[in-house]
C-alpha positions, -999 to 999 in steps of 0.1 A, spaced: 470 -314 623 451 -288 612 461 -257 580 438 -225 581 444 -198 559 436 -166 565 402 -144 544 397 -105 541 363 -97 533 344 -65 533 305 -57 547 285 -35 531 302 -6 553 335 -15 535 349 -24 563 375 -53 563 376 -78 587 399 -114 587 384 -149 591 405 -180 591 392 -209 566 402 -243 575 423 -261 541 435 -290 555 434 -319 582 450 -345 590 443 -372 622 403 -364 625 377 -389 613 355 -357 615 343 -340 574 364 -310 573 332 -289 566 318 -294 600 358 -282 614 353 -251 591 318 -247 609 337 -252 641 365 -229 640 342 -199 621 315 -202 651 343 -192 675 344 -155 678 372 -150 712 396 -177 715 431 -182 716 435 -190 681 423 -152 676 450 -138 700 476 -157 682 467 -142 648 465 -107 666 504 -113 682 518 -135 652 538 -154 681 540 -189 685 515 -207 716 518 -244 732 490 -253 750 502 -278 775 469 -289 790 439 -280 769 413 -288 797 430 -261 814 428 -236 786 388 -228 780 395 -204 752 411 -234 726 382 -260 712 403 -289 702 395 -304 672 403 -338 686 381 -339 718 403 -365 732 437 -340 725 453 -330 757 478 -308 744 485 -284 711 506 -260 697 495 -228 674 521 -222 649 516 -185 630 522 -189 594 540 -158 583 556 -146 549 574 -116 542 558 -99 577 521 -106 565 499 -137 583 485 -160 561 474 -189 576 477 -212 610 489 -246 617 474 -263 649 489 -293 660 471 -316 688 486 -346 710 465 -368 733 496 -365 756 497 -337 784 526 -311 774 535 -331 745 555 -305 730 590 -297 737 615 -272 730 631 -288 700 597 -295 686 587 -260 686 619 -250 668 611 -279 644 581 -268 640 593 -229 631 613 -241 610 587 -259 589 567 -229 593 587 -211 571 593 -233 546 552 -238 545 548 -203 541 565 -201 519 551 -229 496 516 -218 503 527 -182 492 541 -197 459 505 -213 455 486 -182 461 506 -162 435 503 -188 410 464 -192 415 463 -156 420 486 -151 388 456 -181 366 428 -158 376 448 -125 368 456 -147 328 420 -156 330 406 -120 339 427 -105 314 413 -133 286 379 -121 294 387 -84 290 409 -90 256 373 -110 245 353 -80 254 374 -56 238 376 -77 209 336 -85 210 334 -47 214 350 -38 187 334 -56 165 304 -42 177 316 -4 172 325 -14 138 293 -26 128 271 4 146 296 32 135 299 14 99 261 8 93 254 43 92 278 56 79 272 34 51 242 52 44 254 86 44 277 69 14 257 49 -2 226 76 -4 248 102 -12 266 89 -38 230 74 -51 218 116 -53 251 126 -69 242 101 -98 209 119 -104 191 86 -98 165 102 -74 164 135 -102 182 160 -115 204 183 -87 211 222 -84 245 225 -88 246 239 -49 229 204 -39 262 188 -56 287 208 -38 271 197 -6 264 161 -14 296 162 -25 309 171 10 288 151 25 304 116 4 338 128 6 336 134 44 320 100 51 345 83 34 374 103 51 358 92 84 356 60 72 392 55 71 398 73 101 371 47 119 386 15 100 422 35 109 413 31 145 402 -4 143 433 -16 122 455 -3 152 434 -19 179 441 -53 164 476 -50 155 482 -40 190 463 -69 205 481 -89 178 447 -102 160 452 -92 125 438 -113 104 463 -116 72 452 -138 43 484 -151 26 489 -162 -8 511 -161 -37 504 -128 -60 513 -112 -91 527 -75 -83 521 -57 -115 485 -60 -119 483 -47 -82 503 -16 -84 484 -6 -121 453 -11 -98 476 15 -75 483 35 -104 445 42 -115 434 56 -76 465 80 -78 457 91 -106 427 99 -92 442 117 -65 462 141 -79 443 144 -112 435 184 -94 471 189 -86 502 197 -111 515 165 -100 526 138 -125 526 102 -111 550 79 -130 551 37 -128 586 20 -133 581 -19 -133 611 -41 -141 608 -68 -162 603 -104 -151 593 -100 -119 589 -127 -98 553 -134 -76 552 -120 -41 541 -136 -7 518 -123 13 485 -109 21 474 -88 -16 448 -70 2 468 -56 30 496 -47 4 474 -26 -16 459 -6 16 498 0 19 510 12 -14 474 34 -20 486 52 17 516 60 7 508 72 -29 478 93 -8 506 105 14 527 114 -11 495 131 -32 490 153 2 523 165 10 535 177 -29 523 206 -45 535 205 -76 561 178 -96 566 138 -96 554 111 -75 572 77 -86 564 41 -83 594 17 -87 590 -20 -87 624 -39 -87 634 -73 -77 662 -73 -53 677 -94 -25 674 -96 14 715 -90 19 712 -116 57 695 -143 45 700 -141 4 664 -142 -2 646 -126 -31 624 -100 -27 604 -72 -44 611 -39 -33 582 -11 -40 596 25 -40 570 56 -37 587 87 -41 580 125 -40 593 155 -48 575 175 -17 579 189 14 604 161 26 607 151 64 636 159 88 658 133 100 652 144 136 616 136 126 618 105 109 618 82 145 579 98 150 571 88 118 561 51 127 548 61 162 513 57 167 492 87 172 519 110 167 525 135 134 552 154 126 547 190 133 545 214 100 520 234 93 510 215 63 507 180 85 481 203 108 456 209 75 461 178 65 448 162 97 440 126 103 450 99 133 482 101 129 475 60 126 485 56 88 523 50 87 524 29 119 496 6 105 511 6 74 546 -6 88 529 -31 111 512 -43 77 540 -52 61 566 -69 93 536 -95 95 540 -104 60 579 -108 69 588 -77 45 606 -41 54 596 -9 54 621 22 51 621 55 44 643 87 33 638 122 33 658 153 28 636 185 35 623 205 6 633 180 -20 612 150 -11 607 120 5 608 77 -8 590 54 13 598 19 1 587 -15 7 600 -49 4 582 -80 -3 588 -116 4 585 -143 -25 585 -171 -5 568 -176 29 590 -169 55 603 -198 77 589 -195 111 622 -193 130 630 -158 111 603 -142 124 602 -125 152 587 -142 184 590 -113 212 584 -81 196 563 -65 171 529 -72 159 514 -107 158 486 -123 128 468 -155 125 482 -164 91 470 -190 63 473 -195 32 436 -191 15 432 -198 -25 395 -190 -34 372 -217 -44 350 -207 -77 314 -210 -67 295 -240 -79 271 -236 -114 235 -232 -103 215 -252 -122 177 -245 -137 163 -280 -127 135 -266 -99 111 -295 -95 99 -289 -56 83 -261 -40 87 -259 -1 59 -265 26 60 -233 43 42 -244 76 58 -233 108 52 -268 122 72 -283 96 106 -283 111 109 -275 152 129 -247 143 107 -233 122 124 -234 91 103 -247 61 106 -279 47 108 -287 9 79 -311 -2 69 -328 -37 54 -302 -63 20 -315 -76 16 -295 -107 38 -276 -134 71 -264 -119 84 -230 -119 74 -202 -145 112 -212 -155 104 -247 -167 73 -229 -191 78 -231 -229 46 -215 -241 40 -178 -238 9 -173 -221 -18 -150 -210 -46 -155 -186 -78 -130 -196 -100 -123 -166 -131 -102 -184 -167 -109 -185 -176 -88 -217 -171 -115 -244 -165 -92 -269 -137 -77 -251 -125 -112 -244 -125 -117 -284 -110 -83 -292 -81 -85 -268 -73 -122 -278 -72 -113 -316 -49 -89 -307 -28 -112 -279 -28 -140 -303 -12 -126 -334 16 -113 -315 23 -154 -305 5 -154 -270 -15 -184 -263 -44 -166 -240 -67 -186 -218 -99 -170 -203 -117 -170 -168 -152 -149 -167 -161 -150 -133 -137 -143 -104 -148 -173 -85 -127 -193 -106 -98 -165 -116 -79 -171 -89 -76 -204 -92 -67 -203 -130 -36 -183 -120 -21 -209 -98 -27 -237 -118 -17 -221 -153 15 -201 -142 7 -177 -169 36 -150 -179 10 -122 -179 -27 -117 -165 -50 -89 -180 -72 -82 -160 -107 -58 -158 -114 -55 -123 -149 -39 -125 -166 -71 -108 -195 -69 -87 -186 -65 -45 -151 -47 -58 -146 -88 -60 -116 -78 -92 -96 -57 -66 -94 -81 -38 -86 -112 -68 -55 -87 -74 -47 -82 -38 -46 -117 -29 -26 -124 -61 2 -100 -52 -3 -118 -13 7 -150 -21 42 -166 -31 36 -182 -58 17 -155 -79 33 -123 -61 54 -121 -94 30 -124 -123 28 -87 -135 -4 -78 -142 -22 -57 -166 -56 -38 -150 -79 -26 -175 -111 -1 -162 -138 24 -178 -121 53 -154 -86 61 -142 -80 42 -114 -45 43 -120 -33 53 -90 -55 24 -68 -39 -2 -100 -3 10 -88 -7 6 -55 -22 -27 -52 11 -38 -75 0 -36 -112 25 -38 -136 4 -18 -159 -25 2 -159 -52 8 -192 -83 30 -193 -106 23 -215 -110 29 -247 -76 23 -261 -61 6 -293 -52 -33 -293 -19 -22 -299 -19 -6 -265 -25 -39 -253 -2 -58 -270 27 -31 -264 18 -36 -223 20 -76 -224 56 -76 -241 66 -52 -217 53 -74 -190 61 -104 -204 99 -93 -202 96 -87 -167 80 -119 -160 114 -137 -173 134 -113 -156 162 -124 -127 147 -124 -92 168 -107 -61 161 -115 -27 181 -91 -1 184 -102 32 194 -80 55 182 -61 91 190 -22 77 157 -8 62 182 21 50 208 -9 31 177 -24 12 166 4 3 201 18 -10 205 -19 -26 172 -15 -44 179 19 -60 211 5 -72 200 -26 -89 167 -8 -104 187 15 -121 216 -8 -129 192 -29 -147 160 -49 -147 155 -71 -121 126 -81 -95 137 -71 -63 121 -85 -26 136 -83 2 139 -98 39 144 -79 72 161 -111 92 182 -141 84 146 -166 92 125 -147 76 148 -144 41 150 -183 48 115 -186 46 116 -166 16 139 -181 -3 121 -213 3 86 -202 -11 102 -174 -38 129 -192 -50 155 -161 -60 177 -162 -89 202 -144 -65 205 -139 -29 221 -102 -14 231 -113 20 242 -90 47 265 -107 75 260 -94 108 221 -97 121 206 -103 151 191 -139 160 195 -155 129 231 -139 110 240 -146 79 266 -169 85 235 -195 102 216 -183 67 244 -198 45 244 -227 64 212 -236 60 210 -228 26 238 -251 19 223 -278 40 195 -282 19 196 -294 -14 168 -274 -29 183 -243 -24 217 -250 -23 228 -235 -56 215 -205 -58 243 -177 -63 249 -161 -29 265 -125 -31 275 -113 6 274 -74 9 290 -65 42 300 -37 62 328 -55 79 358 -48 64 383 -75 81 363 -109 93 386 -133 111 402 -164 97 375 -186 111 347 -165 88 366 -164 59 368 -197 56 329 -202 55 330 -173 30 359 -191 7 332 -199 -22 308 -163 -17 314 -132 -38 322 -106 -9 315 -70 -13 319 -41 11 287 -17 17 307 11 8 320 -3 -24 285 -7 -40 283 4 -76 261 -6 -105 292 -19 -122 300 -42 -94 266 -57 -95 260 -57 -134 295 -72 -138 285 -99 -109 246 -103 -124 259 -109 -158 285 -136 -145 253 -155 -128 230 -152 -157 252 -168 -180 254 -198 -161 216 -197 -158 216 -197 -192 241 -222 -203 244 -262 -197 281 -268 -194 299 -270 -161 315 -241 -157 319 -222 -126 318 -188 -110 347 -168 -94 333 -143 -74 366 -124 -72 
């Protein structure tokens, strides 16, 4: 017995033509390959003519038939049984008897019968594998939408990040002072990058509800400190508008259940919505605890109300449609996606809470909330409709105390590890400029009566100063005394004093001893360039001196940044901000290998790590920071343009300060710089929230 199953393929003409494929055999010692080969080399034969009529055929003597090949060659009679569902062929059963005219009448009918009855089971079989590739088809796309959206976000974000960041930067005056016509239109510049911000994260927020992969973080949460956070942005929103916004909050409320984050994005759209569509009178927040009247749960129910334009009821259904807007002309100049309500209602099923809303036209409009307390037992949720989120409950873990004790450098060979990834090794000499008690100065001048003029001076201000006359042996006087400051006359013979300072500034461990260049002429601008801290001419008072070594001295203790991250614009944004937020050395790293490498011969005081980079991200960079135990406490901060990161990343992040790119401010960062220099400073155990 033999089962083929019918094939449409397609030339490169597009034309379709029908091959049979043999599936199954029974009664044959022969492979069913070679069959396969058999049947497919046959191009006019009767088992053609019965696909072409769809009608049964007994062959009663097969010697006597030239256009059947048995399969058996000792068969003496078959029969060619269509297989046929639902009018279409899809296959062919031959049967084969070494008898002459071995099938009958009630065989044939038998064999109908089971005809049908295969068809139909072979049908069945080709829907369901059909129906697996279709699931598994669809699974790919789903990945690829997902993978592209994550994609978008980052390319649409990272630039946009700069328009923010840079503008905001010039609004500040930190690159100079500004015309007031340069502030009007760096002023619409920022505000219309961060409208199309929201807009962009707008878009992206609907994408994953509607896929059901919203991420929601859930956790237990106190309500009031979250709607005064509320409070201060409206204020801020309708602070150019006769518009009063009032805050009711009862007493003893109870903690809510739920994702904070996602609840604030909520309550600041409707207060914005509300800010947009009143011109003048009250906007209302009203925190109350109340009861779900089904199950007899407590809840908290947030009320924003207006007094503006208010909604008709006919209206009201498009409200939480997506895409869609009420039409008024006020709607029209407000623009937007028409995304904001929708998301927000979406927001708020998936933490197992309500949204409702009334409105009477021209007297305003409340759109309320209401919060679970408790987390919502799985069987009340709904299982068919509505949006879907990966949920977990996610308390942050303080990050660990880094500690002082640095008493290993790091081989920075590329053969060190196969990956490439230095190695730490044991330090053979003093330790880091850290672990110094003494306040010292390295003097590189031949004139000896310089040398004794400048450490007269050096040495009454508490400076221990150590000399070197000849720069054969300067450079080696730096590495092995660690001093805090070098001052340094680089008149040598050969120019020999400007390429000691050039391979000074070269190398990782003396790149961050300032130095103090001291010349007959102004070479100032050379000195600069070629990473002086200060530059002298000649002659000048000791106190001069003096005055430049403190000032160098300070930087020499000051905390050391490293950013890592693959945006020359971001590092450069990042830089401006923490210069003028306060004094800090800042180098930086354009990939997650080479900030490894980096960190491994620099040894930061704090690391600025951006998330999404090519080869090497910063996920792998935290990992193999953590991994090794010389560098494994030093504060990480992660500065981001992703806004939502999946449950999976968060919890790798659980111990990391997280900032979004377009929440930089000096205030985050001195608040956050502050936190980590105390516990550089102190001994006890404490630890670091980064939240």
């Amino acid at each position: 017995t033999t089962i083929y199953l019918t094939r449409h393929y397609s030339d490169v003409s597009e034309n379709t033509f029908r091959t049979l494929k043999v599936v199954a055999l029974a009664g044959s010692n022969q492979p069913l390959s070679e069959i396969e080969e058999i049947r497919e080399s046959q191009s006019e034969n009767l088992i053609s003519q019965v696909l072409e009529e769809m009608h049964l055929r007994v062959i009663e003597d097969t010697h006597l038939e030239p256009r059947y090949l048995p399969v058996v060659p000792e068969a003496r009679s078959a029969i060619l049984v269509p297989l046929i569902s639902s009018g279409e062929l899809i296959g062919l059963v031959s049967i084969e008897d070494n008898r002459l005219n071995a099938f009958g009448y009630e065989t044939q009918q038998l064999l109908v019968t089971m005809s049908r009855t295969l068809s139909a089971i072979i049908q069945s079989a080709q829907l369901i594998d059909q129906l697996q590739k279709t699931t598994e088809q669809l699974r790919e796309l789903d990945r690829l939408k997902s993978d592209f959206l994550a994609n978008m976000s980052h390319e649409l974000r990272t630039p946009l990040n700069s328009i923010i960041g840079f503008s905001r930067v010039m609004l500040k005056g930190i690159d100079g002072p500004l015309t007031e016509m340069q502030e009007q239109d760096l002023s619409t510049i920022y505000n219309s990058g961060q409208h199309l911000l929201v807009l962009i994260n707008d878009v992206l927020d609907q994408a994953k509800i509607a896929a059901g992969k919203m991420d929601m973080k859930f956790a237990y949460f106190e309500v009031k400190p979250l709607i005064e956070g509320v409070r201060s942005i409206g204020v801020g929103l309708l602070k150019d508008k006769p518009i009063s916004l009032q805050v009711e909050i009862a007493n003893s409320l109870p903690k809510a259940y739920g994702d904070e984050f996602r609840t604030r994005q909520v309550l600041l759209n409707l207060v914005s919505n509300a800010s947009k569509f009143t011109q003048e009178g009250l906007v209302t927040l009203r925190v109350y605890p109340t009861t779900d009247v089904e199950t007899n749960r407590p809840m908290i129910r947030v009320d924003v109300s207006d007094t503006g334009i208010g909604i008709a009821e006919s209206d009201l259904p498009l409200l939480f449609e997506a895409f869609r807007q009420v039409d008024s002309s006020l709607t029209r100049t407000q623009g937007g996606t028409g995304l904001g309500l929708p998301i927000a209602k979406s927001l708020i099923e998936l933490q197992g809470g309500q949204m409702l809303v009334t409105s009477q036209v021209n007297a305003g409009s409340t759109f309320s909330i209401v919060l679970p307390t408790e987390p919502v037992p799985i069987e009340e949720e709904d299982s068919e409709d509505g949006p879907k989120a990966f949920m977990r409950e996610d308390p942050i873990t303080p990050i660990t105390r880094p500690t002082l004790e640095i008493t290993r450098v790091l081989d920075i060979t590329p053969a060190s590890r196969p990956d490439g990834i230095p190695r730490a090794v044991p330090l053979n000499g003093p330790s880091a400029r850290m672990m110094q008690a003494k306040r010292q100065v390295l003097l590189i001048e031949d004139n000896k009566d310089m040398v004794d003029q400048f450490r007269r001076a050096l040495q009454r201000e508490g400076f221990e100063v150590q000399t070197a006359d000849h720069p054969a042996y300067a450079e080696a006087m730096v590495s092995n005394l660690r001093p805090n400051v070098i001052v340094m006359d680089v008149n040598f013979a050969g120019g020999e004093g400007w390429n000691i300072l050039t391979r000074l500034k070269d190398r990782d461990d003396t790149f961050d001893i300032p130095a103090i260049i001291v010349t007959l002429s102004d070479q100032s601008e050379k000195a600069y360039q070629s990473g002086a801290h200060t530059f002298i001419q000649r002659p000048f008072m000791p106190e001069q001196l003096v005055a430049a070594a403190l000032e160098a001295e300070k930087e020499s203790n000051t905390e050391r940044i490293l950013i890592i991250d693959d945006q020359p614009n971001d590092i450069r944004l990042l830089t401006q901000v923490l210069n003028e937020s306060g004094n800090y050395r800042v180098f930086s790293a354009h990939s997650g290998l080479e900030g490894i490498g980096l960190v491994a011969r620099r040894r930061p005081d704090l690391i600025i790590l951006d998330l999404r980079m090519p080869e090497m991200d910063g996920f792998a960079v935290l990992q193999e920071l953590r991994s090794n135990p010389e560098t494994a406490n030093i504060p990480v901060m992660v500065v981001t343009g992703e806004i939502d990161l999946n449950a999976s990343e968060q919890e790798r992040l659980v111990n990391i300060h997280v900032l979004h790119k377009t929440d930089i401010s000096e205030e985050d960062y001195a608040q956050f710089i502050d936190n980590v220099r105390g516990h550089l400073g102190n001994g006890n155990g404490h630890t670091y929230n980064g939240e």
